[in-house]
N, C-alpha and C positions, 0 to 999 in steps of 0.2 A: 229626844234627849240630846244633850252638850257631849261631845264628847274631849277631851286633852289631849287624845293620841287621832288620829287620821290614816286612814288608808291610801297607800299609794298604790296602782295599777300597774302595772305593765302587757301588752296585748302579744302573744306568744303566734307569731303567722310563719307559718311552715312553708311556705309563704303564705299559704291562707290557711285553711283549719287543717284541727291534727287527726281529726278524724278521718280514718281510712274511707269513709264513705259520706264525705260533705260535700264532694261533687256529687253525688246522683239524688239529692235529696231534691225534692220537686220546684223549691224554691230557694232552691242554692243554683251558682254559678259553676256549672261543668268546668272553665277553664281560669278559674279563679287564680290559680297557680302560677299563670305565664300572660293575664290581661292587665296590661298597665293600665288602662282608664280607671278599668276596677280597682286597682289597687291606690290612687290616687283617691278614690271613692272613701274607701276604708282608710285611707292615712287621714283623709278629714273627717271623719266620722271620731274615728279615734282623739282629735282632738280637738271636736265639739264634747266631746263625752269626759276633757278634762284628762287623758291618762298620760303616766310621764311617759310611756315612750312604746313604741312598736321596735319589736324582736323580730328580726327575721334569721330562722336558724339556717343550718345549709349543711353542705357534704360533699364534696368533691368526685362523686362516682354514684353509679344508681345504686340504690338500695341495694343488701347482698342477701335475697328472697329470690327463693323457688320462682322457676317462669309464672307458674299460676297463680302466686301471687301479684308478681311484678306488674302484669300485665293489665293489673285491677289498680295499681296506686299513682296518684296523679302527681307522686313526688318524680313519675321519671322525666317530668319536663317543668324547669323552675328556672326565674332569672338569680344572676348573680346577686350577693348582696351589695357587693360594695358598688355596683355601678348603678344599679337602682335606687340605690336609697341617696343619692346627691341627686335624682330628678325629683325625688320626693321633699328632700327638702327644699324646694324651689318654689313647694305648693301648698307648705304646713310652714308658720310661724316660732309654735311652742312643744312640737310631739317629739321628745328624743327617739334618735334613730341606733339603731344598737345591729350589728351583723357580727355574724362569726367568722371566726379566722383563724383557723387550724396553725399551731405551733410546729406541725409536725409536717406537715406540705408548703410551707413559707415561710420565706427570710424576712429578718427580721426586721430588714431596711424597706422593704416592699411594706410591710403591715405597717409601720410607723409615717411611713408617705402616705399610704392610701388613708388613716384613718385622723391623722393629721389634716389633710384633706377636707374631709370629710367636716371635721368641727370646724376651719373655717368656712365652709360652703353654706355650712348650715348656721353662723352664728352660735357657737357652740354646743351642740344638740347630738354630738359623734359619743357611742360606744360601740366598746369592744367587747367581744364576747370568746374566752380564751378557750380555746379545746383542744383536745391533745389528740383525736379521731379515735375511733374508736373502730370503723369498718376496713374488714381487713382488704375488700376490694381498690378500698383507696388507694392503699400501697401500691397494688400493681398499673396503676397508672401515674403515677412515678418513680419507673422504674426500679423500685423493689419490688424481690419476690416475697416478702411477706411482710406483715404488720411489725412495727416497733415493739419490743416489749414493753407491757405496763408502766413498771418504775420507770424505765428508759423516758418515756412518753413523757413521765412529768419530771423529769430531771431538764429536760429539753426544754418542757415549757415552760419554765420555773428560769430559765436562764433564757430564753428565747425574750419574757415581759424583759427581767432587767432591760437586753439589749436594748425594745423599744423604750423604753421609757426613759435609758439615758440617751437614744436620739430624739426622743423630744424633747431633753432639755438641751443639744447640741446649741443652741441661741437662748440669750434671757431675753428676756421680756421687753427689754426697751433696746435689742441691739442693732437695731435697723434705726438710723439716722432718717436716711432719705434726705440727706441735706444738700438742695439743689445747685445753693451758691457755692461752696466750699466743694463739692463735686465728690462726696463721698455717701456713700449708701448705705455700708453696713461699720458699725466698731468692732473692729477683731478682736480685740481685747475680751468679748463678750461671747466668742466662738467659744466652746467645748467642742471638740469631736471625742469621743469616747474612745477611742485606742483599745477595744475590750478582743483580749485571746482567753477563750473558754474552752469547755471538755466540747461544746458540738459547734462555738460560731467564731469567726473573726471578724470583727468591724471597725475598721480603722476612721471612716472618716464620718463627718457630718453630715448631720441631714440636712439637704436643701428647700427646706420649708422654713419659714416661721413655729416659733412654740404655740401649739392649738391654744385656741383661748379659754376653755376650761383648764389649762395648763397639761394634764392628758385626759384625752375622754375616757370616762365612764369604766373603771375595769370589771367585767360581769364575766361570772365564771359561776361553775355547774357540777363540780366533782362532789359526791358525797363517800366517796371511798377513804378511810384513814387519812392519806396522799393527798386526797384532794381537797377535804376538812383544812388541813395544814396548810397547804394551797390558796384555798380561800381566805383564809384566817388571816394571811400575811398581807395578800395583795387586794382583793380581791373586798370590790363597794357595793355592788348588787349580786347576790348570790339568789341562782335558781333550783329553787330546793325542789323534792322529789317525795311528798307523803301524802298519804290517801287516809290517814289516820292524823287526828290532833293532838295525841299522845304522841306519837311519834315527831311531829312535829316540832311538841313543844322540846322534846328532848334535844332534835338534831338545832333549835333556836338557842338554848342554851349552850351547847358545845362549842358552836363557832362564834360565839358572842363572846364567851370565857377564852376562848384560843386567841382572839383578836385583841382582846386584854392584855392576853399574856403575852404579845406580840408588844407590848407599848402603846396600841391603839385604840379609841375609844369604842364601847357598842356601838355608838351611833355610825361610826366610821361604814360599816357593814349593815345593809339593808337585807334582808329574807326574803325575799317570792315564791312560795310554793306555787307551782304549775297547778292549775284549777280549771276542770271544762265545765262552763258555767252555761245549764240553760233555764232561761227563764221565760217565763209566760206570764197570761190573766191568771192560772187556777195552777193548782197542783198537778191535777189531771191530763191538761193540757200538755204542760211542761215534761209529764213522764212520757206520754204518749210521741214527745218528737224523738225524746233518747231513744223508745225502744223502735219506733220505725227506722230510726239512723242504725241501729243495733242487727237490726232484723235484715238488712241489705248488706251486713257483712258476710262475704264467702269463709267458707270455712277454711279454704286455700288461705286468702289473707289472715285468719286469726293462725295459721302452722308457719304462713309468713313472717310475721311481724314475733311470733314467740321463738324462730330462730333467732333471728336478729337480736332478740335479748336476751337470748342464753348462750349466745355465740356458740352455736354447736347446728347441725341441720336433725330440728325436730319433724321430719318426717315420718321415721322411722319408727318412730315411738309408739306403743300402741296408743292408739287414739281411747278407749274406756281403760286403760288402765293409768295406776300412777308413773306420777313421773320418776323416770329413772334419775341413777346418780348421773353427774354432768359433770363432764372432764372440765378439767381446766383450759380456760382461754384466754385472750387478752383483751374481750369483750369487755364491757363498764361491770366492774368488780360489784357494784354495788345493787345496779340493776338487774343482773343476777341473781344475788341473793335475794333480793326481796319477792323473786317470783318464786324461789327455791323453797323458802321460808312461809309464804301463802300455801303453796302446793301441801307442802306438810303440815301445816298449821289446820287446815279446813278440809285435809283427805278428799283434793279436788284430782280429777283425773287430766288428762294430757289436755283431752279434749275442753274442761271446762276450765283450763287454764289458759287455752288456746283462746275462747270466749271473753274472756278478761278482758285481755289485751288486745284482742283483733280490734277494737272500737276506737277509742280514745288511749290506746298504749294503757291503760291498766292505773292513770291519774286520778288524783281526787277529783270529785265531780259534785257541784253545788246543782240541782235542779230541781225547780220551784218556783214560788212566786217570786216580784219583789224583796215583800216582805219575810220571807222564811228563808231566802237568801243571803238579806241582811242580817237576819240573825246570825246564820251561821258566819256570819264575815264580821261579824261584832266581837263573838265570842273567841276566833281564832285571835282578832288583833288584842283584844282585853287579857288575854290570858297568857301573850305571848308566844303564838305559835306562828306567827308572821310580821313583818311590818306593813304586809300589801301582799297581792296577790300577782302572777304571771298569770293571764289570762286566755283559753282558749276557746273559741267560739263553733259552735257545734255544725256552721254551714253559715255558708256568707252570699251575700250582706244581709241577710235578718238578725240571724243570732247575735250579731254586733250590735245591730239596729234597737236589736229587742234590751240588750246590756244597757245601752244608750239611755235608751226614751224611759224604761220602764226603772232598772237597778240604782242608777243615778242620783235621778230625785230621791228616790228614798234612802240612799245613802246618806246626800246631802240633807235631807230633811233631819235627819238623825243627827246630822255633824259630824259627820263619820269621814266627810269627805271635800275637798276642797269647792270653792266655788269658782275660782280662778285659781291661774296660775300663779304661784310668788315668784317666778326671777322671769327671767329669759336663757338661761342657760338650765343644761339637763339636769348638771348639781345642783346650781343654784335651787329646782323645783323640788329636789330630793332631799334637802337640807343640809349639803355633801360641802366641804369643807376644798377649795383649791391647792392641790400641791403646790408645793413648792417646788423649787429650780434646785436639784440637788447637786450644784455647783455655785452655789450662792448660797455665800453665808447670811 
């Protein structure tokens, strides 16, 4: 079939998969996490496969899981993002590069260099991905003894983007002369430094870069908390959503589509990726049978691991066959929370088989099947509104990728579903994203 509307990708690398157990899988990559050749591998695969861009998420402190977890997750050794993803872009043409960059552990003149950077290095191809942290061990590795409160978080980061984003417009767009004869390089007339005193920053002067040539790269943010709804809605072009249901989905599509409205901005302004672990195979059979081997090698440590960690509380304690108890308050993702809170009760799952959920894949939606029954379900989501594209994550690498590639693809594109080239050279441009403006130029 034709289709009017199109799927955009984004490939979700933790740095590699999010699967707690995609290093041991027999044809995955043990050190997938910290191999740059591999990862060079995957950034090209990624964009022979056409997707607009590779996520690499991050976190400033290991994981805050029981040792018996910990000591099972290949997240406790991962390169940086920002310093990896400028040798990446050295080696990919068209794949936007996207990393995260905690509001809450960095100034705001640091994030506006580094990611400024970054879209020049790349020819435009830098996003950001705004977070506010969420693990409370971060904190104590600078130097606070605990985590920021919630609101706090996104008050910070809510003023932390402005800042960047009036240093990237600290220069317009033609204020570099470089005029050899006359012996002048830049028009000061063309300086802005932003002069900004805030409730948490001061920044008085300009930024010493050029304006990125997407004008700012990319703003990609992930809150689905009231806060972060509002958050998204305002600033925020690729939003990475969080539903395992396409009812839910389509709701939380409408919400920040209408908020984004209501902001003055168009739908289109804001793109939706629900996070999806996608496997696929020749047969149905096939394809169940990788999830439930990846499944079947999770420790049950890791699955009490991984469901502390999102209920910000240590679920050790808890009887493992019975339900789950009330869960004090934290400053953990507000939203992430309820939704495991909200399953638990909904389905009269015990500790333990709440634990199971989420020891695998973090407890995401998950397409796995053929091609073809893949597509469909990625038909249906975009037709109906419950995505504009998908954040994609791959069940063990480099097949799973491989297998998205060769196999999901074509029949994408066969359908129309899906682009066959690139349209621009920049990340927006490919997104159909619209370039800021200099909000010092009228």
């Amino acid at each position: 079939m034709s289709a009017d509307k199109q799927l955009k990708m984004g490939a979700f690398m933790r740095p590699a998969s999010i699967h707690t157990c995609s290093w041991r899988h027999p044809a995955g990559l043990a050190d997938a996490n910290f191999n740059f050749k591999a990862m060079v591998g995957f950034a090209q695969t990624l964009e022979r496969g056409l997707f607009d861009a590779m996520f690499m998420a991050d976190h400033v402190s290991l994981l805050n899981m029981p040792p018996e977890a910990l000591k099972r997750s290949a997240t406790v050794t991962s390169f940086e993002p920002a310093t990896i993803l400028p040798a990446l872009a050295m080696v990919t043409e068209h794949l936007g590069l996207i990393a995260t960059a905690s509001t809450t552990y960095n100034e705001p003149y640091n994030i506006a260099r580094k990611f400024a950077t970054l879209d020049h290095i790349s020819g435009g191809r830098a996003g950001w991905n705004i977070v506010t942290s969420t693990n409370p061990m971060e904190a104590l590795n600078f130097g606070l003894k605990e985590m920021m409160e919630h609101d706090k978080r996104y008050r910070r980061g809510r003023e932390c983007y402005d800042v960047v984003t009036k240093l990237w417009d600290s220069w317009e767009d033609d204020a570099f002369l470089r005029d050899q004869e006359s012996g002048i390089y830049a028009d000061l007339d063309k300086l802005h430094p932003p002069h900004h005193e805030g409730e948490f920053y001061s920044v008085d002067g300009a930024l010493n870069i050029a304006r990125p040539i997407q004008g700012y790269p990319l703003i990609v943010q992930a809150g689905a908390s009231e806060i972060g709804r509002q958050f998204a809605s305002e600033v925020a072009e690729m939003v990475f959503a969080a539903a395992s249901d396409i009812k839910d989905a389509q709701s939380y599509y409408a919400d920040v589509k209408s908020r984004a409205v209501a902001y003055g901005r168009s739908r289109d302004d804001l793109k939706v990726f629900p996070g999806n672990f996608v496997v696929v195979a020749d047969t149905m059979s096939e394809a169940k049978a990788i999830k439930r081997e990846l499944d079947e090698m999770v420790n049950p440590a890791s699955g009490m691991g991984t469901l502390s960690v999102q209920l910000g509380c240590d679920a050790s304690e808890f009887d493992l066959d019975g339900p789950l108890p009330e869960i004090p308050p934290s400053n953990a993702s507000h939203t992430s929370r309820q939704k495991l809170v909200d399953k638990a009760r909904e389905e009269n799952l015990t500790v333990r088989q709440l634990a199971q959920f989420v020891g695998g894949a973090f407890g995401a939606l998950e397409m796995v099947g053929t091609a073809e029954t893949i597509a469909d379900e990625m038909e249906e989501w975009l037709m109906t509104e419950a995505c504009d594209g998908f954040n994609v994550m791959f069940p063990y690498l480099p097949g799973g990728l491989d297998n998205f590639v060769n196999k999901l693809v074509p029949e994408l594109q066969r359908r129309g579903l899906y682009r066959t080239e690139y349209e621009g050279k920049t990340l927006r441009e490919n997104l159909g994203l619209k370039r800021p403006k200099n909000q010092y130029v009228s």
